[in-house]
C-alpha positions as CSV (number, residue, x, y, z in Angstrom):
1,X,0.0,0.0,0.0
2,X,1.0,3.4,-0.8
3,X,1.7,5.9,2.1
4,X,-1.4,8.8,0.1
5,X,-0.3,11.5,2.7
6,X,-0.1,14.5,0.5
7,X,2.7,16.1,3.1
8,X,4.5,13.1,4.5
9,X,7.1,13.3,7.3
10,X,10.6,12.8,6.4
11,X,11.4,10.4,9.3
12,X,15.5,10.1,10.1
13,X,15.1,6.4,12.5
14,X,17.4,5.2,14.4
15,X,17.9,2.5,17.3
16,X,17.9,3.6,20.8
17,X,18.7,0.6,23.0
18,X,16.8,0.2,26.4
19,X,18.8,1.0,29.6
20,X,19.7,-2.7,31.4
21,X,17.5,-3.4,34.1
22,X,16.5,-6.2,36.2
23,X,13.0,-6.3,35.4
24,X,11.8,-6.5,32.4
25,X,10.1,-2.8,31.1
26,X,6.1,-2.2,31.7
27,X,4.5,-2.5,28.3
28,X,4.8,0.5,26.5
29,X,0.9,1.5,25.0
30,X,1.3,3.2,21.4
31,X,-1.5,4.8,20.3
32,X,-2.9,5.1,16.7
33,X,-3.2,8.1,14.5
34,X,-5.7,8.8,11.9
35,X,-4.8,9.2,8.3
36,X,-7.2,9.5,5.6
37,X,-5.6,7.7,2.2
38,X,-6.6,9.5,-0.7
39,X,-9.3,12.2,-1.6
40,X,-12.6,13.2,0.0
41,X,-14.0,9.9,0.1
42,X,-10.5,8.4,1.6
43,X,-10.1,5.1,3.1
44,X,-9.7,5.9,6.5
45,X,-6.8,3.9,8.4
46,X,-4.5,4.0,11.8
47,X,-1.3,4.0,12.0
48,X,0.6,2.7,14.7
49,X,4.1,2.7,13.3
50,X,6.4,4.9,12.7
51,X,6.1,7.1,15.4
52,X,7.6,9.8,17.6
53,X,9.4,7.7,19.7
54,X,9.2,4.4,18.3
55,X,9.9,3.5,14.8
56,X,10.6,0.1,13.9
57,X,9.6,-3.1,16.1
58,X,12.6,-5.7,14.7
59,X,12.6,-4.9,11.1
60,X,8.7,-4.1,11.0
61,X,8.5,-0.2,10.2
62,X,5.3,0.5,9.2
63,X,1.7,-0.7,10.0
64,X,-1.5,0.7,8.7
65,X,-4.4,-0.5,10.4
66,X,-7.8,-0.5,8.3
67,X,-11.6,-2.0,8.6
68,X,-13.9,-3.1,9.0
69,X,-15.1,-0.5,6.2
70,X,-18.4,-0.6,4.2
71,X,-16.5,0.0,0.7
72,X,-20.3,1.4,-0.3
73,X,-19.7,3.8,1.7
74,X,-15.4,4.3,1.7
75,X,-15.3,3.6,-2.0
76,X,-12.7,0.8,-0.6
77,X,-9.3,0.4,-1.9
78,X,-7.9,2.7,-5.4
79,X,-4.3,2.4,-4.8
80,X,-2.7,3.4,-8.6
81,X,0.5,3.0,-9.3
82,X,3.2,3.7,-7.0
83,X,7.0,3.0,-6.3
84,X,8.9,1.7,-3.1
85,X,12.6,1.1,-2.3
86,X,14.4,-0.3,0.7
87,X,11.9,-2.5,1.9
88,X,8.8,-5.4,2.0
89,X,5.0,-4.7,1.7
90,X,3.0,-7.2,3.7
91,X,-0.9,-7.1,3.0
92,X,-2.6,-8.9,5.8
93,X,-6.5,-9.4,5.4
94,X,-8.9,-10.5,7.6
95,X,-12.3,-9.7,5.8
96,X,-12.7,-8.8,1.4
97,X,-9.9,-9.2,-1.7
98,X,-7.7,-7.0,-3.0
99,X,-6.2,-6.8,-6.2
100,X,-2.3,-6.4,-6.5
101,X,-0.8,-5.6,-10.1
102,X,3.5,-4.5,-10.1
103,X,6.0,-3.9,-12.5
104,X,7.7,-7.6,-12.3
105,X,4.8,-8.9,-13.9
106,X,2.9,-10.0,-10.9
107,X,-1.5,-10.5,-10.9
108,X,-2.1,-12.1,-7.6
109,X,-5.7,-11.8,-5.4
110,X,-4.9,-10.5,-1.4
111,X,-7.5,-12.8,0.7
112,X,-8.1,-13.6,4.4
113,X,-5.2,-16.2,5.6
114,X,-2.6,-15.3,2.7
115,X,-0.1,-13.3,2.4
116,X,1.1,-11.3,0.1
117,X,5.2,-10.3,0.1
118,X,6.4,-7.9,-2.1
119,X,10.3,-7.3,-2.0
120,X,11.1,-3.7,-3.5
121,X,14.8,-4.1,-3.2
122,X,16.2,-1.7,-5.5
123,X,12.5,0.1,-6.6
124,X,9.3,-2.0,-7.8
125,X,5.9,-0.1,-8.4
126,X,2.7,-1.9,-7.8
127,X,-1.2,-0.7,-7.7
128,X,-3.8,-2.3,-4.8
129,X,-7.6,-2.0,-5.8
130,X,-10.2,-4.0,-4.1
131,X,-12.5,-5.9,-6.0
132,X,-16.1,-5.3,-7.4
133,X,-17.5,-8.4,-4.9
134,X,-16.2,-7.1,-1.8
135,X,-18.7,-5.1,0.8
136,X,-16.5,-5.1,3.4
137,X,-12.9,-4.1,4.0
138,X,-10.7,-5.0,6.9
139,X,-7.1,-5.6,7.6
140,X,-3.5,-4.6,8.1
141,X,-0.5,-3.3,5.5
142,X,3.3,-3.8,6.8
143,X,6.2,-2.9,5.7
144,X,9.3,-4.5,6.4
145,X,12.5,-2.5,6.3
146,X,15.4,-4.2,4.6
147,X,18.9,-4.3,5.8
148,X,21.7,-2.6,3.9
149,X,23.2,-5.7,2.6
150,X,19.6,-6.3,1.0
151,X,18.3,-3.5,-0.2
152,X,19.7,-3.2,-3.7
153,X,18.1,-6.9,-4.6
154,X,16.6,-7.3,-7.3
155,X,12.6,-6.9,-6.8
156,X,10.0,-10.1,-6.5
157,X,6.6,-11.5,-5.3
158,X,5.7,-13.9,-3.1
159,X,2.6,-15.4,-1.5
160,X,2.1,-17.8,1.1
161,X,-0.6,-19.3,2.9
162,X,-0.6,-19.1,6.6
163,X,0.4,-21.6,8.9
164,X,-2.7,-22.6,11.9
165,X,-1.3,-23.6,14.8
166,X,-3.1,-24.4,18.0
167,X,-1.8,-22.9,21.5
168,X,-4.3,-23.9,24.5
169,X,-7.1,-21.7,23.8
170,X,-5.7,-19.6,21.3
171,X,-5.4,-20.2,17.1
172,X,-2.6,-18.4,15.7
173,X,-2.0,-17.9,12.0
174,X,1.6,-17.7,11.3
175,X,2.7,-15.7,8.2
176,X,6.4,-15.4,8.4
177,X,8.8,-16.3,10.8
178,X,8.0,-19.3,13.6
179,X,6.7,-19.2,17.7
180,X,9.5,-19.4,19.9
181,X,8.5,-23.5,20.6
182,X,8.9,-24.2,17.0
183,X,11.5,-24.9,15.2
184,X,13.2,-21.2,14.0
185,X,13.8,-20.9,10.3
186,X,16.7,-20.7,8.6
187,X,18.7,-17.2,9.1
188,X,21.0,-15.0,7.0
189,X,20.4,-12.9,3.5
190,X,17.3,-14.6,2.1
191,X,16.7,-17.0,4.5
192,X,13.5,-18.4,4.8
193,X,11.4,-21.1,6.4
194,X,10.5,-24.5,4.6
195,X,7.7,-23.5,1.8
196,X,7.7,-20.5,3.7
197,X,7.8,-16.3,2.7
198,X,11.7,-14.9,1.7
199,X,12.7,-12.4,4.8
200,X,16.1,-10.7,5.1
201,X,16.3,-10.4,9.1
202,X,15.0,-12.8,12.4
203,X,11.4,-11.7,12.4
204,X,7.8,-12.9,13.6
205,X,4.3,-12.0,12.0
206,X,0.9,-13.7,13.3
207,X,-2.2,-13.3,13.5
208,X,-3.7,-14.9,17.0
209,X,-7.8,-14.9,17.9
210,X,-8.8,-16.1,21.3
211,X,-12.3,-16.6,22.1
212,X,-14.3,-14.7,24.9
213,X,-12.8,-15.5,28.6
214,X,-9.5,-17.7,26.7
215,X,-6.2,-17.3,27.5
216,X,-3.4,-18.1,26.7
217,X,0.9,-17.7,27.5
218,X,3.0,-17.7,24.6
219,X,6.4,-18.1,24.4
220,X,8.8,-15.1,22.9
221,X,12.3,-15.5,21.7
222,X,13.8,-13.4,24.4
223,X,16.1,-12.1,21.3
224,X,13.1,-10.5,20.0
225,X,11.4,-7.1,20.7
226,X,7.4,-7.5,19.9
227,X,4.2,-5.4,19.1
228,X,0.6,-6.9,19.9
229,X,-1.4,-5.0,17.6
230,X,-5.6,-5.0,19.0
231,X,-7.9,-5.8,15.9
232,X,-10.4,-6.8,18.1
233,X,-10.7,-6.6,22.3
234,X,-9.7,-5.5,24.3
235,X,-7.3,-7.6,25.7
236,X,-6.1,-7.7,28.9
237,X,-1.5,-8.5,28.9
238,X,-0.2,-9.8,31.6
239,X,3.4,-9.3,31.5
240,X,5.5,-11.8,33.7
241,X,8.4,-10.8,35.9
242,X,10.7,-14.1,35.8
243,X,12.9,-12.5,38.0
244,X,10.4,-12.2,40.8
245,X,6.5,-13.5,40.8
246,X,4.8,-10.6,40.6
247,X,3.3,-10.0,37.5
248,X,1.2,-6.6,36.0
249,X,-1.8,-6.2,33.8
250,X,-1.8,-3.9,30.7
251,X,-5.4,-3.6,29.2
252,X,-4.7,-3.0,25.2
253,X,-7.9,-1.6,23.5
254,X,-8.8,-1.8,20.1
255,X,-6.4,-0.6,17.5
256,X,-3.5,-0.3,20.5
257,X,0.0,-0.9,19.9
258,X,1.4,-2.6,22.7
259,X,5.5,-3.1,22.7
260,X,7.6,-5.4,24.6
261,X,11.2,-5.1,25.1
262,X,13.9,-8.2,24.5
263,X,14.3,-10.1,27.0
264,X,11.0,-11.7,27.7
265,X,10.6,-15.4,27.6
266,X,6.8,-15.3,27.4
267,X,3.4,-13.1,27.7
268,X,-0.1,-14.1,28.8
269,X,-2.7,-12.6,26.8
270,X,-6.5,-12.8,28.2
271,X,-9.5,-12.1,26.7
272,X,-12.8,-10.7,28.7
273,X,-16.6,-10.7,27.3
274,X,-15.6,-10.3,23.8
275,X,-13.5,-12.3,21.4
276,X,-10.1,-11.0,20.8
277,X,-7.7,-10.9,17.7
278,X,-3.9,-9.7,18.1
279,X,-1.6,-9.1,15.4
280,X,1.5,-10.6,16.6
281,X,4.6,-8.9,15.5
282,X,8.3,-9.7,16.1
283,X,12.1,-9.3,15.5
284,X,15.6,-8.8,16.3
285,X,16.0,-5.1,16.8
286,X,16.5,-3.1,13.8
287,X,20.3,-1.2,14.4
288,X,20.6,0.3,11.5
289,X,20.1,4.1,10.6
290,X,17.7,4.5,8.0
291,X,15.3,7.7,5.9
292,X,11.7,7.0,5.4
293,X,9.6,9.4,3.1
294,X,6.7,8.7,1.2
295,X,7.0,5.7,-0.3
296,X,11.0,5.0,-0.4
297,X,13.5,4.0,2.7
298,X,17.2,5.1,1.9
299,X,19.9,5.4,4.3
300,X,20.1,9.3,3.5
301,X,18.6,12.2,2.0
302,X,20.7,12.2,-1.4
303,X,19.0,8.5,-1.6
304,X,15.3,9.8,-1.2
305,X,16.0,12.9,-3.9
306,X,17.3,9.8,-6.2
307,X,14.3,7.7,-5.7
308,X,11.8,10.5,-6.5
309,X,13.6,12.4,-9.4
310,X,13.9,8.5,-11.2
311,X,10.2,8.2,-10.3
312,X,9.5,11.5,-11.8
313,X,11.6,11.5,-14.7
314,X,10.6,7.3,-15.6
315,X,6.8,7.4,-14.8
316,X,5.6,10.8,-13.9
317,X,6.7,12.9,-17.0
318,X,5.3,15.4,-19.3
319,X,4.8,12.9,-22.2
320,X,3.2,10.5,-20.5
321,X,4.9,8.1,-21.7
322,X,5.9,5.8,-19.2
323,X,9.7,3.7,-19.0
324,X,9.5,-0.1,-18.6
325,X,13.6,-0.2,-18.1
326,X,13.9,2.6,-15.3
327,X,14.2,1.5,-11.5
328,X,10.5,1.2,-10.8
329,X,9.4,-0.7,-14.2
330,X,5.6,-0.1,-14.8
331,X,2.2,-2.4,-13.9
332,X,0.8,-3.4,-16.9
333,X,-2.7,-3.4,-17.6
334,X,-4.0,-1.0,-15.1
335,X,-7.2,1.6,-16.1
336,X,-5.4,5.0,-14.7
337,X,-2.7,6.8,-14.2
338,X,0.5,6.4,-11.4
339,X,0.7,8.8,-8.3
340,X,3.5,11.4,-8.8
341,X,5.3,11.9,-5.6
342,X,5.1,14.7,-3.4
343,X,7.2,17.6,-3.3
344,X,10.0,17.0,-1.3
345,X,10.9,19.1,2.3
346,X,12.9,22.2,1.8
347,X,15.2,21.0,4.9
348,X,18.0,18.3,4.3
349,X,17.8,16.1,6.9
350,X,21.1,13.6,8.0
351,X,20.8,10.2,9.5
352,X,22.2,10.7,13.3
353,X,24.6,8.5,14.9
């Protein structure tokens, strides 16, 4: 999914490591902020990442939550063409279809319990539009940044059904990465589980529903920082001292972020009168420097002028007349034109070390 903001934030990320302590930090409760994608009749979503204060959760940099939206009354999904560098767009549904064109040739349906991974690497341009049977709309779009040593690959597609597991009262959908009592895929550039989705960095994305009353206490590579993200709750967290017995309750309402620091070996998540669904997300911290705008993720801003003068000059000229060889390609067969990028800021912003 394109970020539509029409005056995005040039975001300089960084990692800022959590002081040592004994105890493991409270759960840290993010809260989501409104963005309208598109016109007058936009397709309302929250965002939860990036934030002041919080940018990436492992390699996980950006999540757009959306639905459930009556696309009578939204319009739905009208996502033309648009480009991405440096990272991974992870469409998530849990109610309609959406369908994803890009410039590698790729035609593929988004539907509940699939995912669909799109590697950028070097610049890829795609269009999302949801289909003419869909009423309702509901879900989540990720992005996944990608580290240095991947982010000139060449672009691709993916998609990959979900695993369903069973964890006492809870059903969890894996989409990439494993629980900590599985076994852990395969790591380094590329690595990837058996049959499973191509990720560049440790990381952990599922989708978990409990029923009203369940519980349940999963276990978290301690490696790993994670985000519970509240599709539907609220749900109560119980976050588990191992150093001591004592234990305190964090109560995540809908739409909530809630962040756990490494260092945990496992979380108890409740529900109370009304089913719950959490969108489980996890990695190894994310170290590296990086600059998000609009759609791209360099590693400065001479990266981010590149990206948008090639998308300019390739797809977004005076002639109209789109080129198939430049960075971002073009999607075939698609009724409209691309999005031309924004104007850039007038400050030059640095990564900081």
């Amino acid at each position: 999914m394109s970020n539509l903001e029409r005056e995005p934030a040039e975001l300089i990320c960084e990692y800022i490591e959590a002081a040592a302590s004994a105890r493991p930090a409270p759960v840290e409760v993010l809260q989501p902020r409104d963005v309208p994608l598109g016109g007058p009749r936009a397709m309302p979503v929250r965002r939860t990442l990036p934030q002041r204060g919080r940018t990436t959760i492992g390699a996980w940099c950006f999540a757009d939550h959306y639905g459930p939206d009556d696309v009578a009354a939204t319009g739905g999904m009208v996502v033309p063409p648009h480009p991405h560098t440096g990272l991974q767009t992870a469409s998530w549904l849990f109610e309609g279809e959406i369908e994803h064109r890009d410039s590698v040739g790729s035609h593929a349906m988004v539907r509940p319990g699939e995912l669909n991974l799109m590697t950028a690497g070097s610049g890829i341009s795609h269009s999302e539009v949801s289909t003419p049977a869909t009423t309702t709309l509901h879900g989540v779009q990720l992005w996944i940044v990608l580290p240095d040593a991947a982010r000139a690959t060449q672009p691709f597609f993916e998609r990959h059904d979900a695993r369903v597991l069973r964890r006492g009262a809870a059903e969890l959908r894996v989409f990439i990465g494993a629980i900590a009592d599985e076994a852990q895929p395969a790591t380094g550039l590329g690595a990837s589980a058996p049959a499973g989705p191509t990720v560049f960095s440790r990381l952990l994305g599922a989708q978990l529903d409990l029923p009203a009353h369940g519980g349940v206490t999963l276990p978290l590579d301690p490696a790993f920082e994670h985000g519970m993200l509240v599709d539907a709750g609220p749900v109560t967290v119980h976050d588990e001292d191992h150093d001591t017995e004592a234990a305190a309750s964090t109560t995540l309402e809908r739409s909530e972020l809630g962040y756990l620091a490494p260092g945990r070996h496992s979380v108890t998540l409740r529900a109370g009168e009304r089913p719950v669904r959490v969108l489980l997300l996890g990695g190894e911290p994310f170290t590296e420097e990086i600059v998000m705008w609009w759609n791209f993720i360099g590693r400065s801003h001479d990266d981010i002028v590149e990206y948008r003068r090639d998308w300019q000059h390739d797809v977004i000229n005076e002639t109209g007349d789109a080129t198939a060889s430049g960075r971002f390609g073009i999607v075939a067969d698609y009724p409209g034109s691309a999005l031309p990028a924004p104007a850039l800021p007038t400050v030059r912003l640095k990564p900081r070390g």
